[in-house]
Backbone as CSV, one residue per row, in Angstrom:
resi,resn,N_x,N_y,N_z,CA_x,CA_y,CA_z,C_x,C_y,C_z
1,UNK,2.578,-18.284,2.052,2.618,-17.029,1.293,3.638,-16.102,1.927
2,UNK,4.576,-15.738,1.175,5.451,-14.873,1.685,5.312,-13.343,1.047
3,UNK,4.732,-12.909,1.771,4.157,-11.619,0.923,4.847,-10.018,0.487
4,UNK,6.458,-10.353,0.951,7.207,-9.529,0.771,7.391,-9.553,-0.583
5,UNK,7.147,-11.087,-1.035,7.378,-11.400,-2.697,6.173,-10.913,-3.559
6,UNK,5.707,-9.840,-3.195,4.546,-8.923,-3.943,4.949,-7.345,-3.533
7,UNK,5.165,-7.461,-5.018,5.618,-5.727,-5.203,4.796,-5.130,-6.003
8,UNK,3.999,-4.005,-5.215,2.980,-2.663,-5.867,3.774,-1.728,-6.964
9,UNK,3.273,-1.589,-8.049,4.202,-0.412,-8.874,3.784,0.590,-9.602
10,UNK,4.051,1.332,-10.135,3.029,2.144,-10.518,3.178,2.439,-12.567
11,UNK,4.236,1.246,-12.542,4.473,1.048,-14.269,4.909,-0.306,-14.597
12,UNK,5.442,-0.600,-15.854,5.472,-2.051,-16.087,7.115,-1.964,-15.720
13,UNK,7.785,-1.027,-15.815,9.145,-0.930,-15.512,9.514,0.376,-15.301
14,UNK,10.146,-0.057,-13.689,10.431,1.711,-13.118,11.249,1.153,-12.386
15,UNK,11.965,2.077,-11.898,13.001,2.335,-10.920,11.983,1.790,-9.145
16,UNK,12.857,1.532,-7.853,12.960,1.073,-6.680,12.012,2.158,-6.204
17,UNK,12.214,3.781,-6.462,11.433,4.645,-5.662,10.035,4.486,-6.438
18,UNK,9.754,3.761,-7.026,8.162,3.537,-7.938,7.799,2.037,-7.176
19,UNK,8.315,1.601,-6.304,7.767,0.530,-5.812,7.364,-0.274,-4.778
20,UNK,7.000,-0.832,-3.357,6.405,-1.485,-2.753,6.227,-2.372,-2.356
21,UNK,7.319,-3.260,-1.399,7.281,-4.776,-1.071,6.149,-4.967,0.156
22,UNK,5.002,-5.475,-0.304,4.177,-5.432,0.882,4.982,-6.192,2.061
23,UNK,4.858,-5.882,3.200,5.106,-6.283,4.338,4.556,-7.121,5.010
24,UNK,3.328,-6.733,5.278,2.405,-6.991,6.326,0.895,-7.815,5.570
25,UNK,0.152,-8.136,5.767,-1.104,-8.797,5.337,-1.548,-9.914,5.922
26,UNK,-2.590,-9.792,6.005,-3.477,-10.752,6.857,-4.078,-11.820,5.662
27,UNK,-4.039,-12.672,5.425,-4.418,-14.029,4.929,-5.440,-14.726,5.192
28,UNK,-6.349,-15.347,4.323,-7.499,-15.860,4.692,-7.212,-17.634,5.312
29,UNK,-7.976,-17.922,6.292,-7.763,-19.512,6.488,-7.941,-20.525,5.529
30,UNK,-8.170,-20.139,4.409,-8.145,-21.229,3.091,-7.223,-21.936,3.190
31,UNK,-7.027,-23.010,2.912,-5.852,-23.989,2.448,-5.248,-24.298,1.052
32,UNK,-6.224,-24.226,0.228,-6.054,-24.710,-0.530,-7.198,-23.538,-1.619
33,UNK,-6.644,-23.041,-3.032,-7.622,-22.126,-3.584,-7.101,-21.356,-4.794
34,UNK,-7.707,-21.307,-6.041,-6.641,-20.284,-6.861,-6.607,-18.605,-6.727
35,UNK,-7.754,-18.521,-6.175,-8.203,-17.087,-5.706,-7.809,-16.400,-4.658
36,UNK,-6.780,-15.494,-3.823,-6.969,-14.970,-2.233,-7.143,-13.713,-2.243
37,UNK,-7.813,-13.038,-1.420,-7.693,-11.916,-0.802,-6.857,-11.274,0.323
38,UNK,-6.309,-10.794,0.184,-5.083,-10.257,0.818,-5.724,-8.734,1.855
39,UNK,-5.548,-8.685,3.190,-5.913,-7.510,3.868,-4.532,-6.751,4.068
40,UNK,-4.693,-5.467,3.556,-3.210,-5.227,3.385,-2.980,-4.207,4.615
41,UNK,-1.692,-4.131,5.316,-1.751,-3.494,6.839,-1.932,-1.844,6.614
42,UNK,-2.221,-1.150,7.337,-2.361,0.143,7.601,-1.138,0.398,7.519
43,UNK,0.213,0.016,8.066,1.646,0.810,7.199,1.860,0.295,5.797
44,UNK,1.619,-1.000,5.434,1.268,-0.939,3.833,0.546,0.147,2.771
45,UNK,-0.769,-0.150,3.676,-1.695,1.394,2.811,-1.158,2.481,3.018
46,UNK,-0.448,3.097,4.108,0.285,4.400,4.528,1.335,4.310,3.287
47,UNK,2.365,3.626,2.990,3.399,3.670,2.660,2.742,3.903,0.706
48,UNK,1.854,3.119,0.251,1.500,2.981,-1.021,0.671,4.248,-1.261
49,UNK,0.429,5.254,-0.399,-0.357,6.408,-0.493,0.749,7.388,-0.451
50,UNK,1.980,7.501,0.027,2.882,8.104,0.114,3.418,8.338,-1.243
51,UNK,3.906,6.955,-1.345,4.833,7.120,-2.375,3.930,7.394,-3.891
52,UNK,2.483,6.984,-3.883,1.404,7.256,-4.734,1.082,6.816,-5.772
53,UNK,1.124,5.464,-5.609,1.318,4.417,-6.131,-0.162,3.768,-6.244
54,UNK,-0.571,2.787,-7.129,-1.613,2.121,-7.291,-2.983,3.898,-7.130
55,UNK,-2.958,4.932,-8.128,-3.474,6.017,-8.270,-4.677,5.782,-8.910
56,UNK,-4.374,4.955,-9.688,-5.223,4.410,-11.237,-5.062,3.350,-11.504
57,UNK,-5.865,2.347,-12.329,-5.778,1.248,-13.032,-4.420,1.140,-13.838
58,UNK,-4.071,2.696,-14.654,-2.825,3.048,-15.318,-1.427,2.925,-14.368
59,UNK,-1.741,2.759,-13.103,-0.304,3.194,-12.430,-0.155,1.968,-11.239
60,UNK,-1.183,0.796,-11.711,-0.928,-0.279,-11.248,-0.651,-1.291,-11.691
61,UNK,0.698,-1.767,-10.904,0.587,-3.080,-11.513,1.706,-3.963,-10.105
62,UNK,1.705,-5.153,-10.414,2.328,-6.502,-9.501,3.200,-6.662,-9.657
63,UNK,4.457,-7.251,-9.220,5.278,-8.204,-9.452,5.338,-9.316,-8.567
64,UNK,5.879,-10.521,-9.065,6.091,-11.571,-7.654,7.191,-12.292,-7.770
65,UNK,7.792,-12.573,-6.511,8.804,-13.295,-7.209,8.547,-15.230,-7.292
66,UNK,9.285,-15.799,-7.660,8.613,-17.057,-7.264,8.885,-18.058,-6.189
67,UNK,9.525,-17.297,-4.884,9.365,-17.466,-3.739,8.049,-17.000,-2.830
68,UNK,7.232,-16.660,-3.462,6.176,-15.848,-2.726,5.114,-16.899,-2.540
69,UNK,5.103,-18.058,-3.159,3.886,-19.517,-3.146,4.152,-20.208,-3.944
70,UNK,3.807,-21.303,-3.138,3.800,-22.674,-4.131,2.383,-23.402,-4.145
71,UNK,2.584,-24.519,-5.760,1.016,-25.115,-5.275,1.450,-26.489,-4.430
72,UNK,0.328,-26.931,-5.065,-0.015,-28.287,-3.650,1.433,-29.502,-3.899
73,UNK,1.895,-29.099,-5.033,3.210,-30.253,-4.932,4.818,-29.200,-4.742
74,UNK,4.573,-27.904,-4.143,5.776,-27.153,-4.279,6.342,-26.644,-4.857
75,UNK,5.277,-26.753,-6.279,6.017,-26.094,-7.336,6.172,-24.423,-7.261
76,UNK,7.268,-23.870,-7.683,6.665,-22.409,-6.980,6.163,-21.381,-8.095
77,UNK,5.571,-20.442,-8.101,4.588,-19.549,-8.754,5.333,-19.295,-9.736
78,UNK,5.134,-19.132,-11.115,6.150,-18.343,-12.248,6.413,-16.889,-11.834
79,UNK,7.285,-16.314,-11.707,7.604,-15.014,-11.226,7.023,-14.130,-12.551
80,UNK,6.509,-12.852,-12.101,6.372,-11.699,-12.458,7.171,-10.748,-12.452
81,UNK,8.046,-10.184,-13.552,9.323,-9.663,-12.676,8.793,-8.013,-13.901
82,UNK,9.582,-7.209,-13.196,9.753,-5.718,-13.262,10.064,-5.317,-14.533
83,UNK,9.488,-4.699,-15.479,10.389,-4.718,-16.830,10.513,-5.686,-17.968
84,UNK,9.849,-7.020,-17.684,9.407,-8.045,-18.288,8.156,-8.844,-18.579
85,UNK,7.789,-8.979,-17.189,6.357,-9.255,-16.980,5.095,-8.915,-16.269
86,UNK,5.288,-7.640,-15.645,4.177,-7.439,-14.309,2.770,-7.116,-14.745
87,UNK,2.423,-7.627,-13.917,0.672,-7.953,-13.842,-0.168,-6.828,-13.989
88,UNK,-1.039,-6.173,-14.654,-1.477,-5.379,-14.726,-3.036,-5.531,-13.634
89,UNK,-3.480,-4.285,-13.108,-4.756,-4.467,-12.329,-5.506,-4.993,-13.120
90,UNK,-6.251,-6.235,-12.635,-7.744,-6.628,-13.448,-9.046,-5.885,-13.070
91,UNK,-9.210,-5.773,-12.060,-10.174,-4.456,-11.271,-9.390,-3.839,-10.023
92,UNK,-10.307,-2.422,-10.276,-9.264,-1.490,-9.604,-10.231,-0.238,-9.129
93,UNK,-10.475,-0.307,-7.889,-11.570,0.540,-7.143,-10.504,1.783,-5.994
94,UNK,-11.280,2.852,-6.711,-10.277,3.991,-6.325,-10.091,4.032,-4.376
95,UNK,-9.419,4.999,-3.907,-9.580,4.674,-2.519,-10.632,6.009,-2.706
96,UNK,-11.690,6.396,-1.864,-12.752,7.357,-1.401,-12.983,7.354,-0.288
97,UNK,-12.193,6.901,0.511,-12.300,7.233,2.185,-11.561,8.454,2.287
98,UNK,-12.160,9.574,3.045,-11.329,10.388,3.735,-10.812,10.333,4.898
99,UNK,-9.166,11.130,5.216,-8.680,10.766,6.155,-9.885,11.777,7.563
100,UNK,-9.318,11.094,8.992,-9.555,12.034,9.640,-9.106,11.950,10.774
101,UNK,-9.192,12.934,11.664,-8.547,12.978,12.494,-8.450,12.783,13.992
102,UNK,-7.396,11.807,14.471,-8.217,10.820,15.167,-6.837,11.105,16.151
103,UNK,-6.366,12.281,16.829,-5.878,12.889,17.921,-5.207,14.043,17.797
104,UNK,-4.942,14.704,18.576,-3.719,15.807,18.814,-2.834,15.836,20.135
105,UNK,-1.867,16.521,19.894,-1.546,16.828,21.066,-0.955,18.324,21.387
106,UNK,-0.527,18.903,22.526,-0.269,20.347,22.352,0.432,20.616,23.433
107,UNK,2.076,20.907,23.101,3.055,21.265,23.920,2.930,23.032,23.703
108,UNK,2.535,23.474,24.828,2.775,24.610,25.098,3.520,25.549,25.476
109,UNK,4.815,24.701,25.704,6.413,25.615,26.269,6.636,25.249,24.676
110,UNK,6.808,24.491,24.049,7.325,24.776,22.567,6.822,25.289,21.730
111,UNK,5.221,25.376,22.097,4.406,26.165,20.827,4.322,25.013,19.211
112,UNK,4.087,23.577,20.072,4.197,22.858,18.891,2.594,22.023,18.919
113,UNK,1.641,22.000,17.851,0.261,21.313,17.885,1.229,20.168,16.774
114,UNK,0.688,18.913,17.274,0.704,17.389,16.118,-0.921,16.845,16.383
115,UNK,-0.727,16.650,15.528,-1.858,16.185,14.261,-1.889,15.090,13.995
116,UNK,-2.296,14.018,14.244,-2.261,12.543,14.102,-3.455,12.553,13.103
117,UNK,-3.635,11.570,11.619,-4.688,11.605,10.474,-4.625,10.022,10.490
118,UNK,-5.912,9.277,10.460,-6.195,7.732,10.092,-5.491,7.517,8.851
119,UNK,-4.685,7.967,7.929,-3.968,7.765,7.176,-2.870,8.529,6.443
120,UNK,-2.158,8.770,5.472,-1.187,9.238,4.858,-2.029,10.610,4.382
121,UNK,-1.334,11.490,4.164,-2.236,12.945,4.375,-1.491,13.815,3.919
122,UNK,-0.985,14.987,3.051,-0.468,15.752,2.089,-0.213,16.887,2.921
123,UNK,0.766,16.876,3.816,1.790,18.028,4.440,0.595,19.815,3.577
124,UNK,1.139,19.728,2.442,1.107,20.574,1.598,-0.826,21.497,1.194
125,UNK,-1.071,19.998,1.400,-2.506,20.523,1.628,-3.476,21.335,3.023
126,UNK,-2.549,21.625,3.804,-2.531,21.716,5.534,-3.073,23.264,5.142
127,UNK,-4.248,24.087,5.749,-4.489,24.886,5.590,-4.888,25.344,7.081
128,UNK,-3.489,26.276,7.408,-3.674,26.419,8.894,-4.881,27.318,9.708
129,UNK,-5.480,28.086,9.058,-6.247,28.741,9.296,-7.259,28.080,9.829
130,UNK,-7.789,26.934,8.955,-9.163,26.388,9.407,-8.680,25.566,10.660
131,UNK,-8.177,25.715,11.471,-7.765,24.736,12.853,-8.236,26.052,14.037
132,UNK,-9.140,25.448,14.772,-9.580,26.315,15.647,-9.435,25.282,17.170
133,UNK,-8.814,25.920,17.953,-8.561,25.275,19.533,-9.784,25.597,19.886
134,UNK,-10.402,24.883,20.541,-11.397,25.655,21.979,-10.931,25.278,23.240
């Protein structure tokens, strides 16, 4: 499985900044199976929360190319391509984890606090007030 050949999108045809070559993923020890589950990496999920992608059932969908697997005689996968054919979600479970916050640090000759969040996190939503040092 070459899993770069799976692209997240958020229409059946969009432009490069609407899209998502997974990178990273962990694979089950199956050998052989028509079904997999894919664990997708924490800069995967970072990056697909960014760009805000896979939002809805409506704003998901696949592509693959047909370098991404073959079956048991090599044949390789029919591609899914961008604008022609991509896969629409068959089930699609929202994310409901909240982020949180899981360090800081605090330079005091610069007067600079960072904020480290278990995931991708909205600059914009930052409401400085509620941050209290003790």
């Amino acid at each position: 499985l070459v899993t770069s050949g799976l692209v997240l999108q958020d229409g059946p045809d969009v432009s490069a900044a609407h899209q998502h070559a997974i990178a990273s993923a962990s694979v089950p020890v199956l050998m052989y199976n028509t079904t997999f589950q894919l664990v997708l990496s924490a800069s995967d999920l970072n990056e697909i929360k960014r760009l805000k992608l896979a939002v809805s059932p409506a704003t998901t969908y696949l592509t693959v190319t047909n370098m991404t697997i073959v079956d048991m005689f090599a044949n390789p996968v029919q591609p899914r391509i961008n604008g022609i054919n991509p896969l629409g979600v068959g089930n699609y479970t929202a994310d409901t984890v909240s982020p949180s916050l899981v360090s800081f640090d605090l330079n005091m000759s610069s007067a600079v606090l960072t904020l480290t969040f278990s995931e991708t996190v909205s600059a914009q939503s930052l409401d400085v007030t509620a941050i209290t040092l003790q």
